[in-house]
N, C-alpha and C positions, 0 to 999 in steps of 0.2 A: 948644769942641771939637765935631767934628759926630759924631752918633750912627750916620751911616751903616754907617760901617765894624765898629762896633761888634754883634759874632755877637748871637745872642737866642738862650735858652735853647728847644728843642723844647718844642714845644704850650702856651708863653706868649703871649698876645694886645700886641701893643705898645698902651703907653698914651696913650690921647687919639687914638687915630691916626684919619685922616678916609678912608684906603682900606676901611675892612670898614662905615664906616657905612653908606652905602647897601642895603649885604646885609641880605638876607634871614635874620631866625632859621635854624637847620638845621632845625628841626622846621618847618617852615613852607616849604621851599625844595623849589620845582616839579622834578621828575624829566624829563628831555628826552624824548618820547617818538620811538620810531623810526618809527612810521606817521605819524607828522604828525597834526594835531587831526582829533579824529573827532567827528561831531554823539551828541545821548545817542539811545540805542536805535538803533545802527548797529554791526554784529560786522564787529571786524579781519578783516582780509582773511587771513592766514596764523592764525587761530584754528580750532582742530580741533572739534569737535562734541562735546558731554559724553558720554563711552561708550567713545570712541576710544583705544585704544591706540598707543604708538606703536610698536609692534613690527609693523608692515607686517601684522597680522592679518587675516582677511577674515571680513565679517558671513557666518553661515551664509545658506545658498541659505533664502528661503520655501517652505513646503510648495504645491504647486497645492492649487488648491480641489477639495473632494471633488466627488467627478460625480454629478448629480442623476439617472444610472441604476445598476440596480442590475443587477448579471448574474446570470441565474437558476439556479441550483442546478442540476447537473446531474445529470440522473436515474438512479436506482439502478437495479441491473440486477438483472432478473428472477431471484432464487432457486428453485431447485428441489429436492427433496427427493426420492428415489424410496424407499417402504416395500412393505413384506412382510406382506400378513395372512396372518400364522402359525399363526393359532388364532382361532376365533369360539367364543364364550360358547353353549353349548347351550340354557341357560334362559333366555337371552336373548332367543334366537332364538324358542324355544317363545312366548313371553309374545309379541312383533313379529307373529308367524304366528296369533296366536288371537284376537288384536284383530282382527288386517285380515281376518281369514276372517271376523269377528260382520260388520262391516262391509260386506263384500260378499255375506254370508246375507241382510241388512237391505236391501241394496238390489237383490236377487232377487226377495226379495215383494213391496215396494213397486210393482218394475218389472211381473212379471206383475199384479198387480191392475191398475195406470194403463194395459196394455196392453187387458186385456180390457173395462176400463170406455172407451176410445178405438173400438174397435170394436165395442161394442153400441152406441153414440149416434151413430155414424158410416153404420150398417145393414148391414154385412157381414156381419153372423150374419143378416137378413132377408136378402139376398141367396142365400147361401148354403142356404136352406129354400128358397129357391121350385127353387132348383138340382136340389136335394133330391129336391123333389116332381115335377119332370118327368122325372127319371132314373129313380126309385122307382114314378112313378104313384099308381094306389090302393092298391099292394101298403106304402109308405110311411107312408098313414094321415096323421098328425096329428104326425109327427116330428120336432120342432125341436134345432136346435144348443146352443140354450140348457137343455134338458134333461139333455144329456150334459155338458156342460163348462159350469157355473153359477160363481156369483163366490165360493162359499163352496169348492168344488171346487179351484178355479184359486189360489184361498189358502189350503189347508191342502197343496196339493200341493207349490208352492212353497217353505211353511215345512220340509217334511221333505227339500227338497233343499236349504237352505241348513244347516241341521242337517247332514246327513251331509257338509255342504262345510267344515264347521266342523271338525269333527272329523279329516277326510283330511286337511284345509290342514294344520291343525297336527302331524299327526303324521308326516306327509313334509315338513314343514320342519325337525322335529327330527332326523330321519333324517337329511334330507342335510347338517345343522348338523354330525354326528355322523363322517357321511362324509369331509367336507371336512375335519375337525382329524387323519383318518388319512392321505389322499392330500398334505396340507397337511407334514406330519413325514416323506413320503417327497422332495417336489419342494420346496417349501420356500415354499409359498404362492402368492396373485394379485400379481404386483405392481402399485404404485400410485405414479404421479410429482404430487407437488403441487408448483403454481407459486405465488407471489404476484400479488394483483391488479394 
């Protein structure tokens, strides 16, 4: 009888049969590729880049490079302030006026002395005596300039006008310190605009 016709049971191997010897294990049996043989270290031609999505996504844009100038700050605008001196400190004032009066008493003596010792080395006080004596004659005598106004004269005179300058400065600074905080409560002060540098 010939086996031909004879069915075979699903996923039985027929016996002895010489069709399946040639094959290949399955674990061992080459998968056909659709690109055709490819050399090693050569990428498919339709292979996407590891990252890629395939939802049509788009790599974000690159930042530009930051720019090696830098734009300069643009400058503040001049504040200004205007104020009111409403009132000045009396004792304040007093103490400001009695310094800078010593101050300027100090440099009254100094200056008349440097003054008179410039003009006796200079010879204006000899000048001045022969002037003297030809105006005078003999009725003149032996009269010089340096007898009437000496350097001991010309610095003690001086010291009783810085003294009495001492004294006025300050007490008509306090005055008008005094002044100024009455007419200051009627008008309502100096005014004063301060800017920024």
């Amino acid at each position: 009888m010939s086996t031909s016709g004879t069915p075979r049971p699903a996923g039985q191997r027929p016996a002895g049969g010489s069709s399946d010897r040639g094959a290949a294990p399955r674990g061992t049996q080459q998968r056909p590729s659709a690109q055709g043989s490819r050399q090693p270290g050569q990428r498919p031609q339709n292979a996407r880049p590891a990252g890629s999505s395939g939802s049509g996504q788009k790599r974000p844009a690159q930042r530009p490079a930051a720019q090696g100038l830098v734009r300069p700050a643009p400058k503040a605008k001049v504040r200004k302030a205007r104020l009111l001196v409403s009132k000045v400190d009396p004792w304040s004032v007093l103490k400001m006026a009695f310094l800078l009066s010593v101050a300027l008493g100090i440099v009254t003596v100094v200056g008349a002395v440097v003054l008179w010792t410039v003009m006796d080395l200079t010879g204006i006080f000899d000048q001045v005596n022969d002037l003297l004596a030809q105006v005078l004659g003999s009725e003149g005598g032996s009269f010089t300039v340096q007898q009437l106004i000496s350097l001991g004269q010309v610095a003690s005179f001086a010291t009783i006008i810085a003294v009495v300058n001492v004294v006025l400065l300050t007490a008509l600074s306090m005055l008008a310190a005094v002044l100024y905080n009455i007419s200051a409560t009627l008008v309502g002060g100096i005014g004063v605009t301060l800017t920024d540098d």
